[in-house]
C-alpha positions, 0 to 999 in steps of 0.5 A, a space after each residue: 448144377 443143372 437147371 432144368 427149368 423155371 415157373 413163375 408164379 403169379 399171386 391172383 385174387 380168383 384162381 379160377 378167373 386167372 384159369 378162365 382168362 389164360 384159357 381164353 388166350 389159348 393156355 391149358 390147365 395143368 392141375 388145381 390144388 385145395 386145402 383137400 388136396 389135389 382136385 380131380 380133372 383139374 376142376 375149379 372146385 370141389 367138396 373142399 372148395 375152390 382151387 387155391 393154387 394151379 398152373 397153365 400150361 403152353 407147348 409148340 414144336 419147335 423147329 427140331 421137331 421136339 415139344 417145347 412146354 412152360 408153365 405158370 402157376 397161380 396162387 391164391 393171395 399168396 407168393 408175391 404181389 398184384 399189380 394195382 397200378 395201372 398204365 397211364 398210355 401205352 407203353 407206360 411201364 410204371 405198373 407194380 404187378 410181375 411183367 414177362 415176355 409171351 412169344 408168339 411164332 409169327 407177326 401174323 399169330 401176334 396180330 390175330 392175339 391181340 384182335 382176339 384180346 380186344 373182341 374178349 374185352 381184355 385190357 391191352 395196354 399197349 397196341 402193336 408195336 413194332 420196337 427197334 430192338 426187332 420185335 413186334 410186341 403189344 402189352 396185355 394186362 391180367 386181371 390181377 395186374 400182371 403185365 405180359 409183353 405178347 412179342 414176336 420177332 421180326 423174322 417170324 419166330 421168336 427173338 429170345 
């Protein structure tokens, strides 16, 4: 067996809103779905209604030159669970919604990330932080409770 790949899903209350803020944070839409189907130009709605279910997309190139994606889909009250408990200091990690690790490629990228954050009124939970496991990190907070590591390694690229 070969893997070739792996989505996480996040269960949102709006998935326009969660397209809207991973768009503000430098994702791209992929698609959006309805009860009519697939909606065209990946829209927030149409005749059918709003999108039930979608996915943001990020690409870079990487260093061998080839391109490099992800992906998460968003649905629409379903496939897991939100986070409702929220962080009471930075660095407290007893939140209830999906955590993941979000690589930048530099400190500086990571820094700028997180003044943008701030500017857009997003909630960051933890400020950066440079961790002694040789990363520098901050934690930011989804709407719908989803907590992601915004991290860059200590020598500029990522330390996956």
């Amino acid at each position: 067996m070969a893997i070739t790949g792996i989505t996480p899903i996040l269960n949102v209350s709006d998935v326009p809103a969660s397209l809207a803020w991973f768009e503000s944070l430098g994702w791209k839409r992929g698609f959006t779905h309805n009860e009519g189907g697939m909606i065209e130009g990946a829209a927030d709605r149409d005749a059918h209604g709003a999108a039930q279910f979608a996915s943001v997309c990020a690409s870079w190139k990487g260093p061998d030159g080839h391109e490099h994606g992800w992906q998460i889909f968003l649905c629409c009250g379903g496939q897991g669970s939100r986070g409702t408990i929220m962080p009471r200091w930075p660095g407290d990690d007893m939140t209830d919604g999906v955590w993941m690790s979000w690589w930048l490629d530099s400190r500086a990228a990571l820094d700028a990330m997180h003044a943008d954050c701030v500017h857009r009124g997003h909630t960051v939970t933890m400020p950066p932080t440079d961790e002694p496991w040789g990363v520098r990190e901050f934690h930011l907070r989804h709407p719908d409770g989803h907590m992601f590591r915004v991290s860059a390694g200590s020598g500029g690229g990522d330390a996956s």
